[in-house]
N, C-alpha and C positions, 0 to 999 in steps of 0.2 A: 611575820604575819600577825602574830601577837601584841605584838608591840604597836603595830598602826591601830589595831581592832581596840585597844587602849585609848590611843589618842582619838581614836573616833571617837567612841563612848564621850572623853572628856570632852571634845569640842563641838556633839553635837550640844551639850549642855550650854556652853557659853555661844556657841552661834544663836539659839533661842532666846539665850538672853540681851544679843544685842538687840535683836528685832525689839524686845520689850523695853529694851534701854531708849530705841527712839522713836517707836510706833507710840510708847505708853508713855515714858519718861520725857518725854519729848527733849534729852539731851541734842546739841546738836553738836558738829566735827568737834569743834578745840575741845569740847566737857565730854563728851565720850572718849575720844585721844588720849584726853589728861587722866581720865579714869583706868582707864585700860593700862598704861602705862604706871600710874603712882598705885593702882590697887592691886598690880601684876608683881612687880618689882619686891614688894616685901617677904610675899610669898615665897617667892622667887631665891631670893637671898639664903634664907630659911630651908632651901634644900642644897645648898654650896656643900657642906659635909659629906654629901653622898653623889656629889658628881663630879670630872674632870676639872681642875682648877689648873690649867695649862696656860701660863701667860708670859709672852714675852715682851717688854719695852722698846717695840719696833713702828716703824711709822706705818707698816702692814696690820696690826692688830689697832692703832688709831684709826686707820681708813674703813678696816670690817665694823668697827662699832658704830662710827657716822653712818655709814652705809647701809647697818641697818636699821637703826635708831628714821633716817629716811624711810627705809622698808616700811617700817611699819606704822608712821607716822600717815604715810597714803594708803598703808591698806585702814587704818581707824577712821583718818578722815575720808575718805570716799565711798567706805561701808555706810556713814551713815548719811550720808548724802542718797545711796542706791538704797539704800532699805528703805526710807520715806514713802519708796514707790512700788519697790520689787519686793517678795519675799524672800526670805533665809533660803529658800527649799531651791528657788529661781534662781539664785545668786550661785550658789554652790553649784549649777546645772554650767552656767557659764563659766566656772572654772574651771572646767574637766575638759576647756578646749585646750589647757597645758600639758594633755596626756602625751598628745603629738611630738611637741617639743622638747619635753623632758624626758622621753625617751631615746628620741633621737641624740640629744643633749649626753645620754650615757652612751651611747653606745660611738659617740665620738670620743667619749673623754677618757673608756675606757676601751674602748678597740675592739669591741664584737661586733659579729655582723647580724641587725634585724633581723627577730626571725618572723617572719612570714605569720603563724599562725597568731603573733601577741598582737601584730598590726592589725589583722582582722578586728580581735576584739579590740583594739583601741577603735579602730573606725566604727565598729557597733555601737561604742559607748558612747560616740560622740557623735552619732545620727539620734542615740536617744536625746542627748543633752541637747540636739539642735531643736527636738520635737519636742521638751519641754518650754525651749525659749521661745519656740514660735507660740507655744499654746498661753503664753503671758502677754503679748503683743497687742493685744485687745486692753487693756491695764495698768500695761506699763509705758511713759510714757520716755521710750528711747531718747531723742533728740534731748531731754532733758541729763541722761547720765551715761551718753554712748563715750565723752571723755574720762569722768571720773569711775566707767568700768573698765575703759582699757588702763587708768592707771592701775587701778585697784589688780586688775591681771598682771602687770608689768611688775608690781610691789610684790605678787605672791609669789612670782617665776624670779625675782631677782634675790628675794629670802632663800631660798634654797640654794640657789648659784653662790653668796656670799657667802653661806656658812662653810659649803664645800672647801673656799678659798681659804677662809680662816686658819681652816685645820691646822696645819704647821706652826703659828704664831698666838692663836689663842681659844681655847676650849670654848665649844657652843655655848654654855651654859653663861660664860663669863662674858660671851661678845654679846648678848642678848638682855641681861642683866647693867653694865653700862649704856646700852643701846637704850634701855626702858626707863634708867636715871636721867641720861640728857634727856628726852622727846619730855618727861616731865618738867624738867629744869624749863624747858623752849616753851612749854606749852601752858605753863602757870599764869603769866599776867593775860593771854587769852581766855584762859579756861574759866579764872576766875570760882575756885572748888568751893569758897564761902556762901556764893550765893546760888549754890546748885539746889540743894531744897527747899530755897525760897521758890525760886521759878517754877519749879517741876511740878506739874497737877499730881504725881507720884510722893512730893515732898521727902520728908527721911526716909519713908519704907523703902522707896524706888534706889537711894543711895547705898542704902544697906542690903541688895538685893543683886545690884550691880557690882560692888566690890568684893561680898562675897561669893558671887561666881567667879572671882580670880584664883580660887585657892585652884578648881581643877583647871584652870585656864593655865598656870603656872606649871601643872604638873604635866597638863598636855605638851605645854612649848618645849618644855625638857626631852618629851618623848619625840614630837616634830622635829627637832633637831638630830635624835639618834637616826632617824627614818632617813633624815635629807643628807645626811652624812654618809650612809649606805646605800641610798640611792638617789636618785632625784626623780624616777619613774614612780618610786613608791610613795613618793613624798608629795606628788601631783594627783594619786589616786586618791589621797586622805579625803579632799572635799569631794570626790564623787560616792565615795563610802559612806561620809556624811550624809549625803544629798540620799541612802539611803533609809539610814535611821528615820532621819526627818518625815520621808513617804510612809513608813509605816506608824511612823508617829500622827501624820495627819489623817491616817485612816480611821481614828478614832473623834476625829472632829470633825462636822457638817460645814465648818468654814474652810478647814482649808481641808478637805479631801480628794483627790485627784482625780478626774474625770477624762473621758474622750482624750482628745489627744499627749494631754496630760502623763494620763496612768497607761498608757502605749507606750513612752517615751521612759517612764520612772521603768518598767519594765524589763525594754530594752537593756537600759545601762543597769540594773541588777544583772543581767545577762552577763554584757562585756565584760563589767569588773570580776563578777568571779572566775568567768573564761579566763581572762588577764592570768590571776593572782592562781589559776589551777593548771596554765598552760604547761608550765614541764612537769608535772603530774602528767597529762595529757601526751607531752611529747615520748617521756619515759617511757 
């Protein structure tokens, strides 16, 4: 529980910063991609000392790094495709429709049986999350990103899944790390990173603003991987926990503060998740 309440912290800092990256920065997919990936990676490297460096020369540990290296190639590009339109706060409300599935997902892979009272709050959570997304509808304009949200879903449910597979052949740390050198490697004569503060009405500050939100962005993935490793239900909770900070973060802002069906729905899923996360507290 510690350890996600960590990774919150860290990503709700860099979830905020993508929205600024292309609400403000006006980066679009391959420059935020290549950011995320080449500003992530160094950091990244820089904590190999103090974590798993488990590798084997197998065509299993080439396939988990392609594989994510993909992951997160579509969760960067179609983040910034969906933020143009939707907010951080919305975004994260639509991810917590993996709570379903990654639950269920463990208790296939590890052999227990649903218990009854975490399905409730999962269903609570996820009638909040639906009553946040209906209350953006007015806004947002679906038919424009209802593809690149289901990829951006499929990229964040298959990050977790691949890490799991890894395990035996090569350390999260180190499949994540190759994974963030190719997507940079793929993504340079796209991204083209010379002429990103030319373009940007943000110019250098906006670049120096964005890469260094990759130090806790690095420290976070280190920690989303111990989560998804131990579980995949917990590791599907991260963004609806996120999708809490953020609420009470925009309670302090007139633009984006939570209203009518809104602030019903952010409610709600405060609800479920910590019913979730207190359930055998409860059962005990």
């Amino acid at each position: 529980m510690l350890l996600m309440l960590a990774v919150v912290g860290l990503y709700t800092i860099t979830s905020l910063n993508d929205k600024y990256a292309v609400s403000k920065a006006k980066y679009n997919g391959a420059q935020l991609t290549f950011l995320m990936a080449a500003g992530t990676a160094p950091f990244l490297a820089m904590l190999l000392p103090w974590a798993d460096r488990t590798l084997t020369f197998t065509w299993q540990a080439a396939v988990c790094i392609l594989l994510i290296a993909l992951s997160k190639y579509l969760e960067f590009d179609m983040s910034a495709k969906i933020l143009e339109t939707m907010s951080a706060f919305e975004l994260k409300a639509w991810v917590g429709i993996l709570l379903f599935v990654s639950y269920f997902t463990d208790a296939l892979m590890y052999g227990f049986t649903p218990d009854p009272l975490k399905i409730g709050f999962i269903v609570l959570t996820t009638a909040g999350l639906a009553m946040i997304a209906i209350s953006g509808r007015g806004k947002v304009e679906y038919k424009k990103i209802v593809i690149p949200l289901l990829l951006y879903l499929a990229a964040r449910f298959g990050y977790g899944f691949v890490m799991k597979w890894a395990e035996p052949y090569i350390s999260s740390t180190l499949t994540l790390l190759f994974a963030l050198i190719v997507l940079a490697a793929v993504m340079l004569p796209a991204a083209k990173p010379w002429i990103i503060p030319k373009e940007s009405p943000e110019h250098m500050k906006g670049l120096l603003i964005v890469v260094l939100c990759k130090i806790p962005n690095a420290f976070g993935l280190m920690g989303e991987n111990a989560v998804a490793a131990e579980s995949l239900t917990n590791f599907s909770f991260i963004p609806p926990m996120i999708l809490i900070v953020i609420f009470f973060v925009g309670l302090f802002s007139k633009s984006t503060r939570p209203t009518g069906l809104n602030l019903a729905g952010s409610v709600v899923c405060i609800i479920g998740i910590l019913g979730f996360q207190l359930a055998d507290l409860i059962i005990a």
